[in-house]
C-alpha positions as CSV (number, residue, x, y, z in Angstrom):
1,X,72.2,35.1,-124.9
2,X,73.9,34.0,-121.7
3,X,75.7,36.3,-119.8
4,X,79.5,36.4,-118.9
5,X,79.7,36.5,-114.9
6,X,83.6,35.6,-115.1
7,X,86.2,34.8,-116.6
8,X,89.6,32.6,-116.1
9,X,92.5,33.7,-117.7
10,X,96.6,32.7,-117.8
11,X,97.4,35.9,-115.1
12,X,96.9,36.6,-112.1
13,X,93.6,37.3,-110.5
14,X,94.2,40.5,-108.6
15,X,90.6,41.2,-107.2
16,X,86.8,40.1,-108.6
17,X,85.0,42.8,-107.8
18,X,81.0,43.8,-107.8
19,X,81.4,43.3,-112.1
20,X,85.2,43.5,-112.6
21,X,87.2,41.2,-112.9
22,X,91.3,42.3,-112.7
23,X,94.2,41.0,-113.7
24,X,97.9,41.7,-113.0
25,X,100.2,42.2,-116.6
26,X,103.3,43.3,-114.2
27,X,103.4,46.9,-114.8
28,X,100.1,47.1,-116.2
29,X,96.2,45.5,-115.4
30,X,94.0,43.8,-117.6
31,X,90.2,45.1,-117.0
32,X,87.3,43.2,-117.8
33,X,83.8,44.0,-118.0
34,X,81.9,41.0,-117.0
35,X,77.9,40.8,-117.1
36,X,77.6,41.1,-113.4
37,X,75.0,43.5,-112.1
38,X,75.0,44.5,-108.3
39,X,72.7,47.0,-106.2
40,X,72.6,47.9,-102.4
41,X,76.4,46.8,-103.0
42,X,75.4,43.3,-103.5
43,X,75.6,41.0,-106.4
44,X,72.5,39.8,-108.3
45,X,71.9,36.7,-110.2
46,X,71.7,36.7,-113.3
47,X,73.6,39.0,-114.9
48,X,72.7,41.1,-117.5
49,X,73.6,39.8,-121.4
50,X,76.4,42.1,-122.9
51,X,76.3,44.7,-120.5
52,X,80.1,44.5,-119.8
53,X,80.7,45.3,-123.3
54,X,78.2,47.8,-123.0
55,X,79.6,49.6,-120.1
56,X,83.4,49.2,-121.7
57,X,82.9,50.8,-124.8
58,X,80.3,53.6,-123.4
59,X,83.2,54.7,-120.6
60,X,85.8,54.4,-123.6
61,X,83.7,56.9,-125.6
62,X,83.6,59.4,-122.5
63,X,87.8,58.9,-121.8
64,X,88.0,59.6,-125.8
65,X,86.1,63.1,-124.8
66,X,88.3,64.7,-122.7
67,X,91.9,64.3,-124.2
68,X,93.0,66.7,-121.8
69,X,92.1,65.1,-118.5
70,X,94.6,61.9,-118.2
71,X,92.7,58.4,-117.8
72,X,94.2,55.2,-117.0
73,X,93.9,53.6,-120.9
74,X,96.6,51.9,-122.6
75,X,94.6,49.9,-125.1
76,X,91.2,49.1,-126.1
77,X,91.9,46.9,-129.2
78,X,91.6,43.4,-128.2
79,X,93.8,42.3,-131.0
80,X,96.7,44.0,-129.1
81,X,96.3,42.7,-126.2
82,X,98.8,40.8,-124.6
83,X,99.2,36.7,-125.6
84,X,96.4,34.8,-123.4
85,X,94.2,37.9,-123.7
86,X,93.2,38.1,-127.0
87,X,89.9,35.6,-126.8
88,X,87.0,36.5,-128.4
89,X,84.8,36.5,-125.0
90,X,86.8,40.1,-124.4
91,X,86.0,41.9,-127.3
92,X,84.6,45.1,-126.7
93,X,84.6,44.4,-122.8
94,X,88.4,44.8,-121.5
95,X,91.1,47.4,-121.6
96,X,94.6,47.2,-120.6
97,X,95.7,50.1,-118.5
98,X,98.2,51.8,-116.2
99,X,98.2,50.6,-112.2
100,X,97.4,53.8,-110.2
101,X,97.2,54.0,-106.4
102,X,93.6,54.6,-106.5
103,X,91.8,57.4,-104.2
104,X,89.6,55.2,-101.6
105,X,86.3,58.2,-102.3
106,X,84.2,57.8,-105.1
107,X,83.7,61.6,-106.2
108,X,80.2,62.0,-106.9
109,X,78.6,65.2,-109.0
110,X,74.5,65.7,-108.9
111,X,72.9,68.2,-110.7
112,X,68.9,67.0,-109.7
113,X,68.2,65.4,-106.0
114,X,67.7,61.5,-106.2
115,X,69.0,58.5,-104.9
116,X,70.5,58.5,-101.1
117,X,71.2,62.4,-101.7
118,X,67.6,62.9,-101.7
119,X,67.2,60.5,-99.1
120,X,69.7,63.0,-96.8
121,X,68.1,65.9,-98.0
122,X,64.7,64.6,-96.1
123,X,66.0,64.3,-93.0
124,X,68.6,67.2,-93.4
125,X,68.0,69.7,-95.3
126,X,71.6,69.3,-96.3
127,X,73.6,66.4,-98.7
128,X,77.4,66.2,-97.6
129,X,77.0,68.8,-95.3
130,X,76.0,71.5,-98.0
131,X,72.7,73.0,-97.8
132,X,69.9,72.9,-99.8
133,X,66.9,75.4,-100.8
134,X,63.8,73.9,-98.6
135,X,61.0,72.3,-100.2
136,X,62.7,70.6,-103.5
137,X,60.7,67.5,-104.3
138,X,62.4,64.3,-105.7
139,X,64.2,64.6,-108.9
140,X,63.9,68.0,-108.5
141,X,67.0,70.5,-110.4
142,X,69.8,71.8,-108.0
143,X,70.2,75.3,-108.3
144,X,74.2,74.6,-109.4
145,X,76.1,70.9,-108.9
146,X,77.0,69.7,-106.4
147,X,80.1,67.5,-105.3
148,X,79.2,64.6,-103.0
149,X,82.2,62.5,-101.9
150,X,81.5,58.8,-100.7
151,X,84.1,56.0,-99.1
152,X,84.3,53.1,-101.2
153,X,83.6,50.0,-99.5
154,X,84.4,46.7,-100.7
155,X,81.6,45.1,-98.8
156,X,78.8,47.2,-96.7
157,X,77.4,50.2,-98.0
158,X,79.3,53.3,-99.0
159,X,78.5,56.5,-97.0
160,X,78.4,60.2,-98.3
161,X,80.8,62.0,-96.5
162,X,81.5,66.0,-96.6
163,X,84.0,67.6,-98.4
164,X,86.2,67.8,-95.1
165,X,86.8,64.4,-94.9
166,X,88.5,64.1,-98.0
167,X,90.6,67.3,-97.0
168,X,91.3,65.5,-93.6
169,X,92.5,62.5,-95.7
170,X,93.9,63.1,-98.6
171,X,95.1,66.8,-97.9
172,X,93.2,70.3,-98.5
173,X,94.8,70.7,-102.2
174,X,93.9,67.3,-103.4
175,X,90.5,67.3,-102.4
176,X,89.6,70.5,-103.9
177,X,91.5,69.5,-106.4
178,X,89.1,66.6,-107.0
179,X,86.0,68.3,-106.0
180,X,86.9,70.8,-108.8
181,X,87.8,68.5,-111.8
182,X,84.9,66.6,-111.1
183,X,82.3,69.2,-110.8
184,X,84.1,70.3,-114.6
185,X,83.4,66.9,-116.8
186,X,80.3,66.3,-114.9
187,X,79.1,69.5,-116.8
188,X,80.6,69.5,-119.6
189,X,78.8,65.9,-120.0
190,X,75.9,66.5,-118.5
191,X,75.2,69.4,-121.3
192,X,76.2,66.6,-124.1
193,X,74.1,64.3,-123.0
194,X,71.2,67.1,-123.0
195,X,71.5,67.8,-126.3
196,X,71.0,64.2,-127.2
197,X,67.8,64.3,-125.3
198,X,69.0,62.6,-122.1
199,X,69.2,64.6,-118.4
200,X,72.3,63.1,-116.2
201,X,71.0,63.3,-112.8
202,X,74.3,62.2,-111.1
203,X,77.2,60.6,-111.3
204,X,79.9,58.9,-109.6
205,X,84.0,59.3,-111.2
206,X,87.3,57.5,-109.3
207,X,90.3,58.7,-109.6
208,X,94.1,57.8,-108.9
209,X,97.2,59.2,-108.3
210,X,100.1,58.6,-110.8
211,X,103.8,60.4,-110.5
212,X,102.3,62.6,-108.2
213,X,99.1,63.2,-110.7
214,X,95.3,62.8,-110.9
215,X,94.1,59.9,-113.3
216,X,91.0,59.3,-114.3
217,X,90.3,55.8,-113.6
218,X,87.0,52.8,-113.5
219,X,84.4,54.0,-115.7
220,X,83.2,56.7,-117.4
221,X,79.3,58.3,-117.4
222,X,77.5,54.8,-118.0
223,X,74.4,53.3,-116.8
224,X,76.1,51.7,-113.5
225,X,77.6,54.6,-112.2
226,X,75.2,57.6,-113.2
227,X,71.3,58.0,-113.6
228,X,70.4,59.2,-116.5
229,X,66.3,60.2,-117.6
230,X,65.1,60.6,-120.5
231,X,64.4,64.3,-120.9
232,X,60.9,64.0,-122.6
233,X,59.7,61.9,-119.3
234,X,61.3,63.9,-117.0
235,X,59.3,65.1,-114.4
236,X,59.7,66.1,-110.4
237,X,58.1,64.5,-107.8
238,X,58.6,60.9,-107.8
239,X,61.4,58.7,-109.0
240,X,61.8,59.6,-113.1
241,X,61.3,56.8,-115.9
242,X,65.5,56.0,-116.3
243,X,67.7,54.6,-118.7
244,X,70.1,53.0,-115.8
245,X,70.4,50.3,-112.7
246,X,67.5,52.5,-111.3
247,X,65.2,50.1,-112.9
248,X,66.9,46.9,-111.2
249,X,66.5,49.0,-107.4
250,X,63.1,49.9,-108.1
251,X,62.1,46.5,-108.9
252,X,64.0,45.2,-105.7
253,X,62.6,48.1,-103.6
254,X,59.1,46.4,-104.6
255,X,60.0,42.7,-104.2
256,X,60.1,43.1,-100.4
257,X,64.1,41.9,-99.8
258,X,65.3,43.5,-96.8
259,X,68.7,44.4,-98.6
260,X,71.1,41.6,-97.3
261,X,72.4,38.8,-99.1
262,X,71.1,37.1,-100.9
263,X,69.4,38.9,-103.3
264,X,65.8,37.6,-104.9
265,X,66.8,36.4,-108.3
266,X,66.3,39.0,-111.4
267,X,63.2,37.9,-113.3
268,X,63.6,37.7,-117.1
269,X,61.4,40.4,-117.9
270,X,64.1,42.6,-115.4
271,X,66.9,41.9,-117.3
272,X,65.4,41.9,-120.9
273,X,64.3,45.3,-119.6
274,X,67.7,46.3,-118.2
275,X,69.5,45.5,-121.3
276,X,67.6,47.1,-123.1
277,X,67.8,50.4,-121.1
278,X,71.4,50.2,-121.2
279,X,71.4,49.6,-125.0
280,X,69.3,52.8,-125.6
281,X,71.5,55.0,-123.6
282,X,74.4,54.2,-125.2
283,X,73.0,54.6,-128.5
284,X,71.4,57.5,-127.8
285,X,74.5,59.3,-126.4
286,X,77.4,57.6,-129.2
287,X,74.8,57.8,-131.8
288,X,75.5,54.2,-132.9
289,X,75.4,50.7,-131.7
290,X,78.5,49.2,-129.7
291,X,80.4,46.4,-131.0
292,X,80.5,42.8,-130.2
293,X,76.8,42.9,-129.3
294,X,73.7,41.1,-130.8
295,X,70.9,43.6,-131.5
């Protein structure tokens, strides 16, 4: 299996990000998934087989969810994609969808203390300016969610920011606004993914403005953009065994890099192993296997 780190189609090439590449249908944008993995917001090599289709069909499942809360999907069926879209390399790993002027903060939910929240929480007590309870331990359970805002940088490292920045940008409605509808899917899913045996840690969700309205844009609850642990391994006090990109960081955490380009290259045993994590969450949480993808 080799894995797709871009592609070259017949439109134009509006930005190739992290793992997306994006296209420009006039009054619409043609997504695709690629098998690009990246960490400490740089771009690793190689990629990881099938895990754009992966990724694509697991946020589809989530958008499907909430047919209440208005996502940016116009089609998922290759077959109607436009002409000069329709190959068999973007089966299962593009959508078509609506341009929205995208919100420059990722909105970020945690319901257990990991990652660079935990990493705040050492050496303040607080994440985002909100306070924690003294004493919690990694992985540890929050006593509610919590939202986190970050600024999305195209290069560098994002940076958590407090709630007031986003009120100072974007207006006092519209960032509670966000913080609220966040904070709502983030448990509504995180208590679906319980019950199939699975503990969502955190995640991050984007959003745009359309007409004046919130859309729910990117992706959706998958293994790039939310740690998830499997519930029967769970325990506090160290970094949780994880069905996500946590096993790519911990792997560079040990190989010594100093988190600047480049990157060390992913050994094989990495990215057989990060397949397969990302294979078992999805099938764990859709409760079937995704399509387009060799077993």
């Amino acid at each position: 299996m080799k894995p797709l780190s871009s592609t070259a189609l017949a439109f134009p090439l509006l930005r190739r990000g992290k793992v997306r590449d994006v296209y420009d249908l006039g009054d619409r944008l043609l997504l695709v998934a690629t098998d690009r993995v990246s960490a400490f917001d740089v771009v690793l090599s190689p990629g990881i087989p099938d895990k754009g289709r992966i990724l694509n069909q697991l946020s589809n499942f989530w958008f499907a969810q909430f047919p209440a809360i208005e996502n940016h999907l116009v089609e998922t069926d290759v077959s109607r994609f436009p002409d000069g879209a329709r190959g068999a390399e973007l089966a299962g790993r593009a959508v078509v969808a609506r341009k929205c002027d995208v919100i420059p903060f990722e909105c970020v939910a945690r319901g257990y203390l990991a990652g660079s929240g935990f990493k705040d929480y050492r050496r303040t007590g607080e994440i985002c300016g909100i306070a924690l309870p003294p004493g919690l331990a990694e992985a540890a359970r929050l006593p509610e969610p919590i939202f986190t805002p970050a600024t999305k940088a195209d290069t560098g490292h994002d940076e958590n920011v407090p709630l007031s920045r986003l009120e100072d940008a974007l207006g006092a409605e519209r960032a509670r606004e966000l913080r609220d509808i966040t904070l709502s899917i983030y448990r509504d899913v995180a208590r679906r993914c319980e019950e199939k045996g699975i503990l969502l840690a955190d995640s991050k969700i984007e959003f745009g403005v359309r007409d004046g309205r919130l859309v729910w844009i990117d992706e959706a609850f998958t293994p790039d953009s939310s740690r998830f642990w499997p519930a029967a391994s769970y325990r506090p006090g160290g970094s949780p065994p994880s069905l996500d990109k946590q096993f790519i960081r911990d792997w560079l955490e040990r190989s010594g890099w100093d988190k600047t380009p480049p990157a060390p290259k992913l050994p094989d045993d990495v990215v057989r192993g990060t397949r397969e994590r990302y294979l078992e969450a999805f099938r764990k949480i859709t409760g079937r296997e995704p399509e387009h993808v060799t077993a």
